[in-house]
C-alpha positions in Angstrom: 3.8 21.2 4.8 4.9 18.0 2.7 2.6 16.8 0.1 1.1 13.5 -0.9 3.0 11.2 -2.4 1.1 9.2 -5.3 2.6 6.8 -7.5 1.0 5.0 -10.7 1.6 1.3 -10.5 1.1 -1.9 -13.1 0.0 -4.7 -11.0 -0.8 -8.3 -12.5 -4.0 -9.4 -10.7 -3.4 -13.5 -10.0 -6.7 -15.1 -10.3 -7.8 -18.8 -11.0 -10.6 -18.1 -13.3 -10.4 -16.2 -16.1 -6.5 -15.8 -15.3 -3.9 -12.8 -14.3 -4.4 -10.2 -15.4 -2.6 -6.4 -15.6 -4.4 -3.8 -13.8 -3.5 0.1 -12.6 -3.2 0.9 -9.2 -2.0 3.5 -7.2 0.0 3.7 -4.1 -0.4 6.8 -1.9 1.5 8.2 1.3 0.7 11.0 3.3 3.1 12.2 6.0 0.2 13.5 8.4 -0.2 9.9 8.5 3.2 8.3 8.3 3.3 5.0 9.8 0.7 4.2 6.6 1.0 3.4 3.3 -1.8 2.9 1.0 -3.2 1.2 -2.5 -5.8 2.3 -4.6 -7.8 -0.6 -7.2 -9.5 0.6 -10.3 -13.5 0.1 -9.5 -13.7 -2.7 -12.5 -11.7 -5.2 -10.3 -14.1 -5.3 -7.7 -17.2 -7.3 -7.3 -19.8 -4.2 -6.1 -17.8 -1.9 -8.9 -16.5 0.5 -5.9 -12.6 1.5 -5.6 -10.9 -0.6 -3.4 -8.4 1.0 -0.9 -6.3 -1.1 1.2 -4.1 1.0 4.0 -1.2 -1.1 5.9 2.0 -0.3 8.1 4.7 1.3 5.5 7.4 -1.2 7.4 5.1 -4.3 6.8 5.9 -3.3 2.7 9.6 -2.4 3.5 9.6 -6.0 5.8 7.4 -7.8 2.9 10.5 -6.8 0.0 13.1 -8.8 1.6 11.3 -11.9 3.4 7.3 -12.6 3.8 6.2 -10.5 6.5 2.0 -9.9 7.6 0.2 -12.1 9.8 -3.3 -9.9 9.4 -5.0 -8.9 6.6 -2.4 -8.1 4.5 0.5 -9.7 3.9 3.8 -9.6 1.7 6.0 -11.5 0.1 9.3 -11.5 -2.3 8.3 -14.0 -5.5 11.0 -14.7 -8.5 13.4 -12.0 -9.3 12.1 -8.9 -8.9 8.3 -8.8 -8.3 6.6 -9.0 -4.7 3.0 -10.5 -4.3 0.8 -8.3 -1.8 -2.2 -10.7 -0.4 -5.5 -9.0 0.8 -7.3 -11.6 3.2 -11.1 -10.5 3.8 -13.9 -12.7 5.0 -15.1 -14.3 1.9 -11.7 -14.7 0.8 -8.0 -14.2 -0.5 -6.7 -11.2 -3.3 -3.1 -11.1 -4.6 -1.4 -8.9 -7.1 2.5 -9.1 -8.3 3.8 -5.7 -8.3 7.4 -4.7 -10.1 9.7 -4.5 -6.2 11.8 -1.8 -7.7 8.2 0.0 -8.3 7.6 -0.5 -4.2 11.5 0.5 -3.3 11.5 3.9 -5.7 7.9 3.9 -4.1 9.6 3.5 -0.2 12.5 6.2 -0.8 10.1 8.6 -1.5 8.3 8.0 1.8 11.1 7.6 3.3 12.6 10.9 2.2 9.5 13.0 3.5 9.5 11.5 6.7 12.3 8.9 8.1 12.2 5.5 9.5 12.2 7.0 13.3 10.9 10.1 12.8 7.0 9.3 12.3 6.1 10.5 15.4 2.6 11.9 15.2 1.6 15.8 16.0 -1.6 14.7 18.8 -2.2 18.1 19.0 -2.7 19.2 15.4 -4.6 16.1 14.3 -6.8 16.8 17.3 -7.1 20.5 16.2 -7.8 19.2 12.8 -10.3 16.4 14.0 -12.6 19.3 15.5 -12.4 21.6 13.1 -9.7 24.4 15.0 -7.0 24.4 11.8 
């Protein structure tokens, strides 16, 4: 079985008021899910003091490094050299964070080495053996 891939991130928060500001985050892939990728927000950067975990297609990131791609809730976009601005829309409003892009690519080919572009094809069968408990 291939394990979780984690991977510690500095992000800089882009807000109006007070300002930017550096945060940690953590982006996270799982191959029993691998169409997915997902990021992890320290609770002090939210409004209600909870984690925030955003989960997205892993090919809107790969798409989002070389040219903006995202129509939904999350979008991403190349900015300057070398950094890559995620946006999280929700109903009350807009979140973005510039992330170092050779963070997301060393981030990508390690997804990419535990499971493939092509080869995410998902096991029905086991996740509906997991799903009722017959694992």
């Amino acid at each position: 079985m291939q394990s979780v891939i984690d991977q510690a991130v500095q992000v800089r928060l882009i807000a109006t008021a007070p300002g930017s500001r550096t945060v940690p985050a953590v982006l996270h892939y799982h191959p029993a899910d691998p169409l997915a990728v997902r990021i992890t927000f320290p609770p002090e950067i939210s409004l209600d003091g909870a984690a925030v975990d955003w989960a997205f297609a892993r090919e809107l990131l790969a798409d989002g490094l070389e040219s903006p791609a995202g129509t939904g809730d999350v979008r991403v976009r190349p900015v300057g050299r070398g950094r890559t601005v995620l946006e999280f829309h929700v109903e009350d409003g807009v979140a973005m964070v510039q992330v170092d892009t050779a963070d997301l690519r060393r981030f990508l080919d390690r997804t990419y080495q535990a499971v493939p572009a092509g080869r995410e094809l998902l096991d029905v069968d086991r996740g509906l053996a997991e799903l009722l408990g017959d694992v």
